[in-house]
VMD Tcl script that draws the C-alpha trace (Angstrom):
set ca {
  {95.69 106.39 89.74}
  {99.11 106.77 91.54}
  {98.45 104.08 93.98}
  {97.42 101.75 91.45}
  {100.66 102.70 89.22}
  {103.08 102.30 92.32}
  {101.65 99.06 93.13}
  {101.69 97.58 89.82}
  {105.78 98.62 89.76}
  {106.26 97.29 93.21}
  {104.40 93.67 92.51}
  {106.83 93.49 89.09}
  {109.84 94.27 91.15}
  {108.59 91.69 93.29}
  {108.39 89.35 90.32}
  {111.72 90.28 88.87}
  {113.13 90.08 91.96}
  {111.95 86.16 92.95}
  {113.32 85.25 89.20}
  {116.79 86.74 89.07}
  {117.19 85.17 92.54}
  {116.05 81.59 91.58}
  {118.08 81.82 88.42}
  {121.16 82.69 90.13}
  {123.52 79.93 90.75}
  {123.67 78.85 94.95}
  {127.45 77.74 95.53}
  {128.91 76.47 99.45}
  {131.78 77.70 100.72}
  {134.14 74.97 102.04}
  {137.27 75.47 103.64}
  {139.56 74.95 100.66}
  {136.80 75.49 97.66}
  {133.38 76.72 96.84}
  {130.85 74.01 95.38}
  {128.49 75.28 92.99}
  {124.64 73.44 94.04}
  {122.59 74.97 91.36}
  {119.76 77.10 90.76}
  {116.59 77.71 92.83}
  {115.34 75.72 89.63}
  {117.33 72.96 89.43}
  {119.95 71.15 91.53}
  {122.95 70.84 89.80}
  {124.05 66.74 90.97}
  {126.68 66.76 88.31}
  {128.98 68.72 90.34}
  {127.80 67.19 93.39}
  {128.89 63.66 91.77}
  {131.89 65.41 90.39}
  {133.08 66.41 94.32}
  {132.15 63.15 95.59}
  {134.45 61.11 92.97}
  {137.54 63.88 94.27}
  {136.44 63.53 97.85}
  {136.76 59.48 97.53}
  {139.83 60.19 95.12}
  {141.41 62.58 97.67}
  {140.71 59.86 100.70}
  {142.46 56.84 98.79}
  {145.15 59.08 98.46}
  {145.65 59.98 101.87}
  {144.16 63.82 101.71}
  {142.37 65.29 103.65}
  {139.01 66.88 102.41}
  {135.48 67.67 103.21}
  {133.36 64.21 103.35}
  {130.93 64.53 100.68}
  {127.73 63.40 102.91}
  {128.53 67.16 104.32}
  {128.74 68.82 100.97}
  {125.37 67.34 99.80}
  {123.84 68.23 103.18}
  {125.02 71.98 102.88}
  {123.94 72.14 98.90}
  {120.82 70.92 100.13}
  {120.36 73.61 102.92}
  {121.50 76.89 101.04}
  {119.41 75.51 98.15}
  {116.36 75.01 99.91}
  {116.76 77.94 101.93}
  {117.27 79.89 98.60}
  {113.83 78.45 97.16}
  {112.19 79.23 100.65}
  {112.53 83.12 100.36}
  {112.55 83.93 96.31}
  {109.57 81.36 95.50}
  {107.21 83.19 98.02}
  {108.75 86.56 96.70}
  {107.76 85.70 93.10}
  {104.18 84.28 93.77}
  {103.50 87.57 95.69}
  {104.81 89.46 92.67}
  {102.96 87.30 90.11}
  {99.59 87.52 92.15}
  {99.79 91.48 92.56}
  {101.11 92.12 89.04}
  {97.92 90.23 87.89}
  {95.85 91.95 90.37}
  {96.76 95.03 89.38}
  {95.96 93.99 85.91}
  {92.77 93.02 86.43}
  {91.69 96.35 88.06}
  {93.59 98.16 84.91}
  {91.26 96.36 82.37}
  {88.16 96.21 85.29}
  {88.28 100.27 85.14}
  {86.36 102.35 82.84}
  {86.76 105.75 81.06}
  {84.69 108.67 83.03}
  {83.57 111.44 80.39}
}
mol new
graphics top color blue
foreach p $ca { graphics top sphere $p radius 0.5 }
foreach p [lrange $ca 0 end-1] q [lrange $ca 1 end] { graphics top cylinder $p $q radius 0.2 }
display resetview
């Protein structure tokens, strides 16, 4: 009964786990500011557009700033990187939380 307990609690941590980290927000870290990309859900292309409009701003001005072909690349890599670790985390959390379930409700009384 103690097995089946601890796994149950180990395949919801799992769960809990893969959601909290595709709901948190994945920002880059440029040299003079941080770009928020969005969630393991969702890619957030407002901001995205928002930094390329500065980037083209800052260039017609004569400043110097990181091209925005870079800043979509990198937003692109820590997202998918983000959704290659916590999707496989929650599908292994989902599957053993309902496996666990199933031999809960598959087990009858002895008496």
């Amino acid at each position: 009964m103690k097995g089946r307990v601890l796994f149950a609690l180990l395949a919801g941590a799992l769960l809990v786990t893969g959601v909290v980290c595709l709901a948190l927000p994945v920002a880059v870290d440029l040299s003079r500011s941080t770009v928020t990309c969005g969630t393991g859900f969702s890619t957030d292309t407002e901001r995205l557009e928002l930094f390329t409009r500065a980037g083209e701003l800052n260039r017609e001005l004569g400043v110097s700033s990181a091209p925005p072909a870079a800043v979509e690349f990198a937003c692109e890599d820590a997202l998918m990187i983000r959704r290659l670790w916590a999707w496989p985390l929650l599908g292994l959390g989902a599957i053993g939380l309902l496996s666990a379930l199933a031999r809960f409700r598959g087990r009858r009384p002895t008496g």
